[in-house]
Structures are given as structure tokens and as C-alpha cells.
N, CA, C and O atoms as CSV, one atom per row, in Angstrom:
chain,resi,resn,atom,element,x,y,z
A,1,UNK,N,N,49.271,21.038,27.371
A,1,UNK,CA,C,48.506,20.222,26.453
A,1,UNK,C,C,47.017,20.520,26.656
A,1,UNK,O,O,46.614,20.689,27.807
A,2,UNK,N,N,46.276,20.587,25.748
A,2,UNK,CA,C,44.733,20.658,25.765
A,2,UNK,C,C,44.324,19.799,25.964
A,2,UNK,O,O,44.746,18.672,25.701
A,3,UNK,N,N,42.951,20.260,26.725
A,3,UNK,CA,C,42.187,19.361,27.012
A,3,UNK,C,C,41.270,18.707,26.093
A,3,UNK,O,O,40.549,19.485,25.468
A,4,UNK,N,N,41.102,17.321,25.829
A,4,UNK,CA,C,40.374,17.172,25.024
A,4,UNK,C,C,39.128,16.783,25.561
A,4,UNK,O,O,38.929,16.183,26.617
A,5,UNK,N,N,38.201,17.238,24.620
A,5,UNK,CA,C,36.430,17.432,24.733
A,5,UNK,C,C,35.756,16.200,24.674
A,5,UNK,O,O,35.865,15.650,23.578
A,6,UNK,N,N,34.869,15.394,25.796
A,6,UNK,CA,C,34.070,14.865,25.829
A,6,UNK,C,C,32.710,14.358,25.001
A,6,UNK,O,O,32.074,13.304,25.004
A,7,UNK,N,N,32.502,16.349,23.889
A,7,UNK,CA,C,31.755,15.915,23.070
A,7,UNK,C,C,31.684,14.610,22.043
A,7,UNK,O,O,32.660,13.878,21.878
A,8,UNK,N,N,30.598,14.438,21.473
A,8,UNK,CA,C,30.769,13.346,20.233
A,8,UNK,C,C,31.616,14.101,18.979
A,8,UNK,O,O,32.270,15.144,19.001
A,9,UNK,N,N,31.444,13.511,18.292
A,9,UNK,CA,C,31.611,14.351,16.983
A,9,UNK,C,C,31.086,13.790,16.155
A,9,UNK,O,O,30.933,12.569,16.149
A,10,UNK,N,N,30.688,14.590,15.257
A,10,UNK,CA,C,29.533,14.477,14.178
A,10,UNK,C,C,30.346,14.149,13.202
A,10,UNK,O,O,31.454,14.647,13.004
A,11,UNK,N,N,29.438,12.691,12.106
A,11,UNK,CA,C,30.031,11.632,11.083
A,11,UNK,C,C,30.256,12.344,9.886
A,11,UNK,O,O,29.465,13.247,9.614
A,12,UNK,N,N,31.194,12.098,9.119
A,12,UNK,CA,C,31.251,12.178,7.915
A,12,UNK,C,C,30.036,12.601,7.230
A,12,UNK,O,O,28.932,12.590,7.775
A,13,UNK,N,N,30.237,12.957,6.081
A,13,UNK,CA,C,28.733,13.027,4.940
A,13,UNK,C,C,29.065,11.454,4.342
A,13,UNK,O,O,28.121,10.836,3.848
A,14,UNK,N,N,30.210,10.915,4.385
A,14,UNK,CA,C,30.116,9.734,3.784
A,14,UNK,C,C,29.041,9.008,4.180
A,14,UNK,O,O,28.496,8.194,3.434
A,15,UNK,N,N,28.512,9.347,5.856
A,15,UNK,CA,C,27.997,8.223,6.859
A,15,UNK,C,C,26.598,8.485,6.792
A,15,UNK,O,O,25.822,7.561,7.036
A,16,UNK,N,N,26.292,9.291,6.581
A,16,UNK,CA,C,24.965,9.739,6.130
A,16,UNK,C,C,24.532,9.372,4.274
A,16,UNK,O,O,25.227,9.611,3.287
A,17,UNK,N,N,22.737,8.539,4.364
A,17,UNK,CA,C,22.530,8.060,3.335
A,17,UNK,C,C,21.377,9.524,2.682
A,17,UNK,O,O,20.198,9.490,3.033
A,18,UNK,N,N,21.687,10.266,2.101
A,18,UNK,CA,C,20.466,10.778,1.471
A,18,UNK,C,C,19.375,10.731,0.885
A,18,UNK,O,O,19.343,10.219,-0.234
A,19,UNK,N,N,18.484,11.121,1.331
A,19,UNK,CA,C,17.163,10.278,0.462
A,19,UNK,C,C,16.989,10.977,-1.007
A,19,UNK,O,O,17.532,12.009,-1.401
A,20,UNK,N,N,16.056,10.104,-1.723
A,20,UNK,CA,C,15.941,10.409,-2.578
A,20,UNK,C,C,15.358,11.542,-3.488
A,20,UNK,O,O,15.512,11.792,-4.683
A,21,UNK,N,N,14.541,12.210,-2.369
A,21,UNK,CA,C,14.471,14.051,-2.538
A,21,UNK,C,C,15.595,14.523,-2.754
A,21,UNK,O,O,16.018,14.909,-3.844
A,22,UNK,N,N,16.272,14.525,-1.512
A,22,UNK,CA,C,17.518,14.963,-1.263
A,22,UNK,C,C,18.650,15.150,-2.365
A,22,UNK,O,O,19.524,15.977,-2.624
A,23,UNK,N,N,18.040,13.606,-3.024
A,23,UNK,CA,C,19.635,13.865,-4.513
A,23,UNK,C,C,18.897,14.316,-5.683
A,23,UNK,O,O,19.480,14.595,-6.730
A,24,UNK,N,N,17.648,14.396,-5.544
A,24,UNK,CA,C,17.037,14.745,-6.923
A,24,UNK,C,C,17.204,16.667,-6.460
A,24,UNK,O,O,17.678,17.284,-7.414
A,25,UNK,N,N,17.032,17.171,-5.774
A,25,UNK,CA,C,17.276,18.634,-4.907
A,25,UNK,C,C,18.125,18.904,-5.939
A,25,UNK,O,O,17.991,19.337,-7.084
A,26,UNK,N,N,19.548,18.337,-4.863
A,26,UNK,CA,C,20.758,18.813,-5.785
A,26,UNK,C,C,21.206,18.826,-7.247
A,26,UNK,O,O,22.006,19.454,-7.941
A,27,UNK,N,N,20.081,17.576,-7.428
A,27,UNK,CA,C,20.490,17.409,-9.103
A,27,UNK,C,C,20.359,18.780,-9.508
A,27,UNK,O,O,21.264,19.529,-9.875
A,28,UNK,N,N,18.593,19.136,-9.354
A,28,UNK,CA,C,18.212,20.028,-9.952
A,28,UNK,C,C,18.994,21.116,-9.882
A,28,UNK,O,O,19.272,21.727,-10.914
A,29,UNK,N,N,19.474,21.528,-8.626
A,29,UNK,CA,C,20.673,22.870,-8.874
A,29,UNK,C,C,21.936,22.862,-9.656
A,29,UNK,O,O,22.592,23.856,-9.966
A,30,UNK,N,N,22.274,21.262,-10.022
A,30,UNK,CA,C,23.510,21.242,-10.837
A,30,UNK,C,C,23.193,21.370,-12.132
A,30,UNK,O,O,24.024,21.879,-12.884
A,31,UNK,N,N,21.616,20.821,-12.763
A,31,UNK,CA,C,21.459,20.999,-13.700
A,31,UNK,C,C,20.963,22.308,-14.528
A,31,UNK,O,O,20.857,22.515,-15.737
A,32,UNK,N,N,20.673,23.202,-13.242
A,32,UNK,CA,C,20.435,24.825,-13.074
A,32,UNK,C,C,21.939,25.432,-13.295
A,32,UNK,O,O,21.875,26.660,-13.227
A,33,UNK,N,N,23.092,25.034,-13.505
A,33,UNK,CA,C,24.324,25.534,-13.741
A,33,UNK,C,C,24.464,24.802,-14.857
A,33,UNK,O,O,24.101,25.422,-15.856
A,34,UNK,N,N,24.834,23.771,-15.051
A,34,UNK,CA,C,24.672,23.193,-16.644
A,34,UNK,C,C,24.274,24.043,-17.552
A,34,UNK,O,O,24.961,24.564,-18.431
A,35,UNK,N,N,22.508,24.262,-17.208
A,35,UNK,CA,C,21.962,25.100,-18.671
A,35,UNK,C,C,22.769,26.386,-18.595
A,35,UNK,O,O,23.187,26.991,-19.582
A,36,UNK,N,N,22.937,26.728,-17.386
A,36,UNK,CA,C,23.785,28.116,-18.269
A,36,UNK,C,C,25.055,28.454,-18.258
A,36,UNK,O,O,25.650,29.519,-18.425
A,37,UNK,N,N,25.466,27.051,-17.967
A,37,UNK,CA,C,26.889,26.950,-18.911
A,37,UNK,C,C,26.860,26.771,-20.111
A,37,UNK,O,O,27.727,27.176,-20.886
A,38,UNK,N,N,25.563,25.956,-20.514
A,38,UNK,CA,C,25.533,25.253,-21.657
A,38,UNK,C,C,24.464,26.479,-22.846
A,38,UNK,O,O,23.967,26.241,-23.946
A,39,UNK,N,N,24.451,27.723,-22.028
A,39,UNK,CA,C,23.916,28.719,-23.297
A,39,UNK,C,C,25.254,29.007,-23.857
A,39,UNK,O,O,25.362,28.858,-25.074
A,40,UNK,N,N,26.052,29.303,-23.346
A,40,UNK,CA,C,27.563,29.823,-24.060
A,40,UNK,C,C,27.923,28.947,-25.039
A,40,UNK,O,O,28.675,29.510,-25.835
A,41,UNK,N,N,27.662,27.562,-25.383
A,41,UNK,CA,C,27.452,26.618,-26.168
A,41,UNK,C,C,26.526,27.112,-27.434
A,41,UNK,O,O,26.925,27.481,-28.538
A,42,UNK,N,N,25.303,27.020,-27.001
A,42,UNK,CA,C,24.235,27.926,-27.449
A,42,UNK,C,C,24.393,29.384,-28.304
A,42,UNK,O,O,24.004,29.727,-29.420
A,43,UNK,N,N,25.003,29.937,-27.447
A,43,UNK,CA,C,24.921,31.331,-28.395
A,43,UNK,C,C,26.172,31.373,-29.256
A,43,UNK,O,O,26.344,32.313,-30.032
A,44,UNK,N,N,27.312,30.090,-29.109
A,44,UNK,CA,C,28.463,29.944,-30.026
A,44,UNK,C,C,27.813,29.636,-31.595
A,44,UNK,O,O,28.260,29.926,-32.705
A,45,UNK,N,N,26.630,28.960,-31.204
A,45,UNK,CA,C,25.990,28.303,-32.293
A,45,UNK,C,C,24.805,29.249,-32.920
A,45,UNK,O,O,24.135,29.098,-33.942
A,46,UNK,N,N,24.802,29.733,-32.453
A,46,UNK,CA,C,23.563,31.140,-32.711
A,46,UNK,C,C,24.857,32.334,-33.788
A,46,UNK,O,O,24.597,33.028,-34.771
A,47,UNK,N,N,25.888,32.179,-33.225
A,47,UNK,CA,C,27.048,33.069,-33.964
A,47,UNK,C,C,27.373,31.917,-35.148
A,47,UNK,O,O,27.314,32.357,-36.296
A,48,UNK,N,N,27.529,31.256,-35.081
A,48,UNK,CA,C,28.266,30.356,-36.104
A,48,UNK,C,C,27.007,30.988,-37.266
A,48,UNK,O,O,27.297,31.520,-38.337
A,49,UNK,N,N,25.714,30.797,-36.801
A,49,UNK,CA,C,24.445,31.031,-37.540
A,49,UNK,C,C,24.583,32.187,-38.656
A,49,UNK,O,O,24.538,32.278,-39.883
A,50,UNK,N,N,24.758,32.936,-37.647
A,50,UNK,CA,C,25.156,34.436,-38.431
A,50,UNK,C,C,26.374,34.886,-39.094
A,50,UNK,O,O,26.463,35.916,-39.762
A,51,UNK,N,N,27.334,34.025,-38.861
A,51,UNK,CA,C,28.801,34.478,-39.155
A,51,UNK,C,C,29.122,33.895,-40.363
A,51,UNK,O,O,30.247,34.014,-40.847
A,52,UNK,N,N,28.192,33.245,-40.919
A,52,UNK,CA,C,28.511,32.961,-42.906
A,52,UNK,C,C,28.839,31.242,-42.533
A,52,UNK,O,O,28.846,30.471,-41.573
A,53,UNK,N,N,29.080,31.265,-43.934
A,53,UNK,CA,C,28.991,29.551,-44.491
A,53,UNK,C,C,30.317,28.954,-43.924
A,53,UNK,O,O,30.339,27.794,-43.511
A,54,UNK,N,N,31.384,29.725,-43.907
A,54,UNK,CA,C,32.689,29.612,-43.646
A,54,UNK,C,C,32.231,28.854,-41.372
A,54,UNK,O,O,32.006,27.743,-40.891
A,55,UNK,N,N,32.311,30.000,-40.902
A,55,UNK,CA,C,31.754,29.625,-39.221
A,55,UNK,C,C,31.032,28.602,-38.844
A,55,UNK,O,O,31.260,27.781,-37.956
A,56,UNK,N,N,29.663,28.747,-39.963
A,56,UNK,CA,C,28.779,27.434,-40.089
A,56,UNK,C,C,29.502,26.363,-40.006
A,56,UNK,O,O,29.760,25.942,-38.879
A,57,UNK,N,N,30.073,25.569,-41.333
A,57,UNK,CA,C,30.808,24.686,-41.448
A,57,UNK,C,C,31.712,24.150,-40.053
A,57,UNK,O,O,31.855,23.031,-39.560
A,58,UNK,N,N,32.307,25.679,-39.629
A,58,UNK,CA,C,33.262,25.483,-38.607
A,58,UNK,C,C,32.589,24.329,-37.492
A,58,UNK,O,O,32.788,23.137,-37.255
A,59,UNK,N,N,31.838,25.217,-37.051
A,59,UNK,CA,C,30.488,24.438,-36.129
A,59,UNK,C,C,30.341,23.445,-35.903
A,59,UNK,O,O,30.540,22.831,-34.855
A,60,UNK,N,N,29.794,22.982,-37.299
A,60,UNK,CA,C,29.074,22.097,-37.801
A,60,UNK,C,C,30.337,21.022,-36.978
A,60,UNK,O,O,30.157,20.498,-35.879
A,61,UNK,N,N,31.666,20.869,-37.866
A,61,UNK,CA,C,32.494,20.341,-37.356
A,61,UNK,C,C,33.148,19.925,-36.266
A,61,UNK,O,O,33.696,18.858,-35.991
A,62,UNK,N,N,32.977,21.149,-35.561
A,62,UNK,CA,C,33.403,21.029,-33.563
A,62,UNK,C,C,31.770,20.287,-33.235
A,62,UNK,O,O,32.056,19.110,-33.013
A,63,UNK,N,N,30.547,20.402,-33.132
A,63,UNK,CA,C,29.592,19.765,-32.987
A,63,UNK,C,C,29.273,18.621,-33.162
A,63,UNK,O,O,28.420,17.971,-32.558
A,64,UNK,N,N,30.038,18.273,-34.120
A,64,UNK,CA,C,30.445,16.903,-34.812
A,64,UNK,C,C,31.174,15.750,-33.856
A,64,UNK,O,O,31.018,14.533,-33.955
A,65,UNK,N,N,31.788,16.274,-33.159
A,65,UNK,CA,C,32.896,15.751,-32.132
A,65,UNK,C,C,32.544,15.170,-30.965
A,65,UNK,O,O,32.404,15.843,-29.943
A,66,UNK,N,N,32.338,13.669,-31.002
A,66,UNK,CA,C,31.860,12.721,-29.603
A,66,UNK,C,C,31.547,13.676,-28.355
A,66,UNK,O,O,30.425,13.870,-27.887
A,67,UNK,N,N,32.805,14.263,-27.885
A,67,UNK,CA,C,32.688,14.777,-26.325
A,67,UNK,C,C,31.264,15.694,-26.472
A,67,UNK,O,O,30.241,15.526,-25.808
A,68,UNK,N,N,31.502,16.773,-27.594
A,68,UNK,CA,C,30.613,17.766,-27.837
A,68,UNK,C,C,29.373,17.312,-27.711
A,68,UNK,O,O,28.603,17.989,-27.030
A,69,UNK,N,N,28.878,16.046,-28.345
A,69,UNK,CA,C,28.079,15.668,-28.484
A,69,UNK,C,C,27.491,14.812,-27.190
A,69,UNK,O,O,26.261,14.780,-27.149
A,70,UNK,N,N,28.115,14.187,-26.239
A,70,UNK,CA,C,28.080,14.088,-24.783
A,70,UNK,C,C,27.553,15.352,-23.744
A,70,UNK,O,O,26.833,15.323,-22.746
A,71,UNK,N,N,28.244,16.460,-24.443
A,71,UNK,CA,C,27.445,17.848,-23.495
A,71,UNK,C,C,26.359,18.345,-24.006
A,71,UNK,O,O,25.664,19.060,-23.284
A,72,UNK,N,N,25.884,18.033,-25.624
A,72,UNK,CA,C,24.555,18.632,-25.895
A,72,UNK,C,C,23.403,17.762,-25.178
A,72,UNK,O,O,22.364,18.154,-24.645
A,73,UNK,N,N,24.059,16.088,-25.377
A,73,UNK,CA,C,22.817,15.385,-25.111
A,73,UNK,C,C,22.945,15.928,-23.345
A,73,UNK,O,O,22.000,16.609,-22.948
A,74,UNK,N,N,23.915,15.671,-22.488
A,74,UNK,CA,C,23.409,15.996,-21.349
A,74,UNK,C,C,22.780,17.535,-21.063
A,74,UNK,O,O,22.015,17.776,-20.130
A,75,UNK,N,N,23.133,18.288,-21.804
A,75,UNK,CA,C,22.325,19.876,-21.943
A,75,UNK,C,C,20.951,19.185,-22.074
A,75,UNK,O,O,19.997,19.410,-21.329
A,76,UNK,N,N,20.956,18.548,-22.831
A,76,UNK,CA,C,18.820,18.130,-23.217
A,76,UNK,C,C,18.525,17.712,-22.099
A,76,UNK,O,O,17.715,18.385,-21.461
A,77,UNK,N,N,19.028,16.576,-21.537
A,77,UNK,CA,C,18.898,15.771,-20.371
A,77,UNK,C,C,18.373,16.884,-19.081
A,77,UNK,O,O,17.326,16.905,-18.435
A,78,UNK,N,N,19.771,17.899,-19.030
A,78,UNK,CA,C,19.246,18.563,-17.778
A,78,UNK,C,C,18.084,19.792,-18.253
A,78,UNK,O,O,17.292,20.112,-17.367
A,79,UNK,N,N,18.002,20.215,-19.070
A,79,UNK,CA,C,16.705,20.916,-19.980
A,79,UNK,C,C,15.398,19.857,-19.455
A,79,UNK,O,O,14.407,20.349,-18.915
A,80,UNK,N,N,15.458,19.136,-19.563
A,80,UNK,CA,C,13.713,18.609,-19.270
A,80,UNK,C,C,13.951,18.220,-17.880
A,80,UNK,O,O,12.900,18.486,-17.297
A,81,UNK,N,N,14.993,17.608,-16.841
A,81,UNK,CA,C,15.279,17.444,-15.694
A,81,UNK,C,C,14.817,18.759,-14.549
A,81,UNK,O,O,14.289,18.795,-13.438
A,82,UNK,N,N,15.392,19.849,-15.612
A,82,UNK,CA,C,14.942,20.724,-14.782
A,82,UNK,C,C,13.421,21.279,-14.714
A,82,UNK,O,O,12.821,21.707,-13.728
A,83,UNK,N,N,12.913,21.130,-16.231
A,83,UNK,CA,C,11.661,21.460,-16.608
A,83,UNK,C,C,10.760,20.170,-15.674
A,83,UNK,O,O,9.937,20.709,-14.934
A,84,UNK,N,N,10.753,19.284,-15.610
A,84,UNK,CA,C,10.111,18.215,-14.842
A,84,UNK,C,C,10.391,18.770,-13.138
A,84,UNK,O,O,9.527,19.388,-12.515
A,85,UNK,N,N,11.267,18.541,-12.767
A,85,UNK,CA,C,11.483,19.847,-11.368
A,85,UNK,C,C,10.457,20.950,-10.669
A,85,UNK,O,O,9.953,21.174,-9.568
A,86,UNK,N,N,10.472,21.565,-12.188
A,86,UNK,CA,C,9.798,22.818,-12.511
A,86,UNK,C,C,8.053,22.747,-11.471
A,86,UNK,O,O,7.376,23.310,-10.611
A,87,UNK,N,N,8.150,21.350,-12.612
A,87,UNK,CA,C,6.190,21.157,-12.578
A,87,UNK,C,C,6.213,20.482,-11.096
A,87,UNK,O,O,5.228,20.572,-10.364
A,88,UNK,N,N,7.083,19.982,-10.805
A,88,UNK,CA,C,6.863,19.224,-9.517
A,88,UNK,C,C,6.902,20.527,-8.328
A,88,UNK,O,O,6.221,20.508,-7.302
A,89,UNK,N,N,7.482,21.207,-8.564
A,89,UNK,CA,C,7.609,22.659,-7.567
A,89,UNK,C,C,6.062,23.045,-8.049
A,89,UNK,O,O,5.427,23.259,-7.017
A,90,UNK,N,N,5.438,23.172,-8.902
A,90,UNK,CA,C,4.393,23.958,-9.011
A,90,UNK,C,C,3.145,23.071,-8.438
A,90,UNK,O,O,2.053,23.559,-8.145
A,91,UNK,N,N,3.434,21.900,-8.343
A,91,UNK,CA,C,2.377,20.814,-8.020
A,91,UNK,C,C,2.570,20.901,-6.454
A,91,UNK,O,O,1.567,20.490,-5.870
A,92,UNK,N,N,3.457,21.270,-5.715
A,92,UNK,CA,C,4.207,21.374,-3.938
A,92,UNK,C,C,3.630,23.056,-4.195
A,92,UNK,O,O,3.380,23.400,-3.040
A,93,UNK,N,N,3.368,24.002,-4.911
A,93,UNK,CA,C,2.640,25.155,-4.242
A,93,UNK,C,C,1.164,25.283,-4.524
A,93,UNK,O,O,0.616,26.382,-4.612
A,94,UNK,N,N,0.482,24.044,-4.673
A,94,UNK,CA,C,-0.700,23.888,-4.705
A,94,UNK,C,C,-1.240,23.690,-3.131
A,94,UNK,O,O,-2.288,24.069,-2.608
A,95,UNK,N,N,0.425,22.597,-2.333
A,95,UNK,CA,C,0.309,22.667,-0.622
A,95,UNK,C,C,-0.364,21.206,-0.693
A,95,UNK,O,O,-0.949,20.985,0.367
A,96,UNK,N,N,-0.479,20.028,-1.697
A,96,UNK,CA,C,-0.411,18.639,-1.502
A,96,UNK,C,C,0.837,18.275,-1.507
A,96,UNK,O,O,1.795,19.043,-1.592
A,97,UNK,N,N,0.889,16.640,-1.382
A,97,UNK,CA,C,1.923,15.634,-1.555
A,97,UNK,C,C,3.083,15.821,-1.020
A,97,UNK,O,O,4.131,15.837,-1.667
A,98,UNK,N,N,2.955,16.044,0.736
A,98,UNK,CA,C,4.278,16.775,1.107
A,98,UNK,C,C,4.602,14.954,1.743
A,98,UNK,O,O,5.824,14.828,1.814
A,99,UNK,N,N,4.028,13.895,2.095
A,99,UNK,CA,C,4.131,13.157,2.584
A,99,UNK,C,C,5.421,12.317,2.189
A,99,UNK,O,O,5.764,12.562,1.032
A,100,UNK,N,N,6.159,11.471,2.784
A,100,UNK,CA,C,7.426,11.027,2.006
A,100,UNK,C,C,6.667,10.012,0.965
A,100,UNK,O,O,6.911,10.170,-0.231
A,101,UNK,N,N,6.041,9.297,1.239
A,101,UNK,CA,C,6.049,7.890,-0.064
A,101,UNK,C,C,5.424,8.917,-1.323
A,101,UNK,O,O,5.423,8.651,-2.525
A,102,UNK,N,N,4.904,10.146,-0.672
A,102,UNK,CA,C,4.865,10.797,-2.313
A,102,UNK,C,C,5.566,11.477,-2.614
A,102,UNK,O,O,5.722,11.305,-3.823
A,103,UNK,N,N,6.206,12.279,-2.252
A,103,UNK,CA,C,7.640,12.828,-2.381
A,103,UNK,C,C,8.531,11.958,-3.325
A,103,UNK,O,O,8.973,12.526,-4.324
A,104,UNK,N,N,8.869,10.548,-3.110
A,104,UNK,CA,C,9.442,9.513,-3.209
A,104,UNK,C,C,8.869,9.328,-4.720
A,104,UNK,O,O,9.542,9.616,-5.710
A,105,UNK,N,N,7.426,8.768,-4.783
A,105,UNK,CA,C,6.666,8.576,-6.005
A,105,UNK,C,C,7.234,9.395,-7.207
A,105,UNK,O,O,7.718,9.100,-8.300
A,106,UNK,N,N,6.872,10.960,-6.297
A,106,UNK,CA,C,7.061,12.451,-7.977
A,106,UNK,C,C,8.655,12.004,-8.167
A,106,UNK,O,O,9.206,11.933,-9.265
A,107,UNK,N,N,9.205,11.755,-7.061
A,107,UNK,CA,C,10.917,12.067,-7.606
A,107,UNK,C,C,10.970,11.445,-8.608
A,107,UNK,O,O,11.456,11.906,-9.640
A,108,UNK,N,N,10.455,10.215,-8.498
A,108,UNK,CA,C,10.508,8.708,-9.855
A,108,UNK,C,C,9.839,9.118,-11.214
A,108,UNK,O,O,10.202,8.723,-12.322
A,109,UNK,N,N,9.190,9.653,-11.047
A,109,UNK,CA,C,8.027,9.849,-12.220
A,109,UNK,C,C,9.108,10.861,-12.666
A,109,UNK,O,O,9.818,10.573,-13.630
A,110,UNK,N,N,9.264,12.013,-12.022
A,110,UNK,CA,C,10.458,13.309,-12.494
A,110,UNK,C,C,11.316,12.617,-13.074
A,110,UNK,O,O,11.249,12.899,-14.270
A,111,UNK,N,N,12.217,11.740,-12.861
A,111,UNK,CA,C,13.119,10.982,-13.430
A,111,UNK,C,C,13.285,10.088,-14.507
A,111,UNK,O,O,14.265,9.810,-15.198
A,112,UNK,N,N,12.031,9.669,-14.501
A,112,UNK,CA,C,11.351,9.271,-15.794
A,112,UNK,C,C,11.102,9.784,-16.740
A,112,UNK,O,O,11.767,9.568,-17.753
A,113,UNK,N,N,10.238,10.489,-16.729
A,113,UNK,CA,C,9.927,11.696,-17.048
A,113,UNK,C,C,11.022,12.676,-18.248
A,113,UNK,O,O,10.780,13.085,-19.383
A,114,UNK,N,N,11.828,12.750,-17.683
A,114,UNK,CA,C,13.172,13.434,-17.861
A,114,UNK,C,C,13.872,12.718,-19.371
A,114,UNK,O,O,14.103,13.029,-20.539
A,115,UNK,N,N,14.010,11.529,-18.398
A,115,UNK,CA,C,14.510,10.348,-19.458
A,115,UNK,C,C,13.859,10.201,-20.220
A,115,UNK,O,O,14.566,10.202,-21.228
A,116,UNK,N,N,12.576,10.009,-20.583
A,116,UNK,CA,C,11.530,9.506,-21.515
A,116,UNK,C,C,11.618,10.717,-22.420
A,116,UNK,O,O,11.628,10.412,-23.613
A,117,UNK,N,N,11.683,11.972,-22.167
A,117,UNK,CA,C,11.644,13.011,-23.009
A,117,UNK,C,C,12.857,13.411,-24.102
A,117,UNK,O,O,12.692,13.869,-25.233
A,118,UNK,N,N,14.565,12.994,-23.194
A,118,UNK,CA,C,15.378,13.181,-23.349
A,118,UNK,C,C,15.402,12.054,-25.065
A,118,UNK,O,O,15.620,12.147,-26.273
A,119,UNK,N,N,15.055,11.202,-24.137
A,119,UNK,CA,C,15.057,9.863,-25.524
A,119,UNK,C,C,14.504,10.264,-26.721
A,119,UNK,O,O,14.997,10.032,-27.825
A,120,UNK,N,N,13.071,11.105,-26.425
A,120,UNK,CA,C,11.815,10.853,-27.816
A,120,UNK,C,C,12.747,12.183,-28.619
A,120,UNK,O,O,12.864,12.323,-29.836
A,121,UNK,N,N,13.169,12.811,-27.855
A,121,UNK,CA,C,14.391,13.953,-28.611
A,121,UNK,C,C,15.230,12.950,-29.394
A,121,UNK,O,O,15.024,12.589,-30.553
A,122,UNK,N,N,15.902,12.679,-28.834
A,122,UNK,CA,C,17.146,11.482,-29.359
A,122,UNK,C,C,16.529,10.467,-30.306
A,122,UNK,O,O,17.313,9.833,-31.011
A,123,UNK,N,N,15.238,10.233,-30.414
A,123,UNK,CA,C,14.923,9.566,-31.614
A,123,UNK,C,C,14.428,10.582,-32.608
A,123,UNK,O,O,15.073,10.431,-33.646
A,124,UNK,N,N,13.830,11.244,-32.685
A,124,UNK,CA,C,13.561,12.514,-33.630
A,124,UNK,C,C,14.655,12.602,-34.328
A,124,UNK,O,O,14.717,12.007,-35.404
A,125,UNK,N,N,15.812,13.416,-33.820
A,125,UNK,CA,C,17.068,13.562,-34.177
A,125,UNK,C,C,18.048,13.456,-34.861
A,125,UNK,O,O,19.115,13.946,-34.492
């Protein structure tokens, strides 16, 4: 029988709370796979464009469709999520605001930000 080890062992990720950098981080890389999942979306609709009145229509119709319409708006969503990201990375290679309560601050404003843009789309629309 083995011996068993004295070490501790290290907790779950459940047990660990992430801060709020931390989940805005990852957002941003999920929403960095989104958009380019969500060009294949994109260039379906760029073909429908070109492929006559008949494809158009087609489109028009699958586009038409709740779910569909759940992945464009979150396509917009992560489109300015990431673009807000963007500026916040470019504002961190200026070499300010590394401190946490501002860290903390941009994440909020980014998030806002995001949302507020996502919306003034969604009212245009």
C-alpha cells in the first residue's frame, strides 16, 4: 500500500473567488472567439448579398428567427466588449492605472461601456 503524502492539497477553482479583472480577462478572450465564430455568420450574409433575390429572402428568413437573433445581438455585445477591452489595453500601455481600485473602476466603466453601446445599436435598429 502507498504511502500517503503529508502534503496539503490545493482547493478546487470552485474555492477560489476571482476578481473582477480576472472575469472581465476571460470574458474578453471568449468574446475574441465569438467574433470569429460569428464572421461565418457574417460572410453567410455577405453571400446571401450576392447570391440573388432568391438567397436574400432565404436570409432574410433564417435571420428572422429568435435564436439567430440572440447570436447577432450577443455578436454586437461582444464587438464593443471587446472594442472597450481594446482601449483599456491601450490606456495600461501608456504604464498608468495598474493599481487595483483602478483596475476595478476601468473594468466597470468597460462594462458599461459595452452595454451602453450595445443598447444605442439596439435602439437605432
Amino acid at each position: 500500500m502507498a504511502k500517503k503524502s503529508k502534503r496539503p492539497i490545493s482547493p478546487h477553482l470552485q474555492v477560489y473567488k476571482l476578481p473582477l479583472t480576472g472575469i472581465v480577462s476571460i470574458t474578453h478572450r471568449m468574446t475574441g472567439v465569438m467574433l470569429s465564430a460569428g464572421l461565418v455568420l457574417f460572410v453567410y450574409i455577405i453571400y446571401a448579398v450576392f447570391g440573388g433575390s432568391t438567397t436574400y429572402a432565404a436570409m432574410q428568413s433564417f435571420a428572422g428567427l429568435w435564436p439567430i437573433k440572440v447570436v447577432y445581438w450577443g455578436f454586437v455585445y461582444a464587438l464593443f466588449f471587446h472594442l472597450c477591452h481594446g482601449v483599456r489595453h491601450l490606456i495600461w500601455d501608456v504604464g498608468n492605472s495598474f493599481d487595483r481600485e483602478t483596475l476595478n473602476r476601468y473594468a466597470l466603466i468597460e462594462l458599461g461601456a459595452s452595454l451602453v453601446l450595445t443598447l444605442t445599436i439596439l435602439f437605432f435598429i
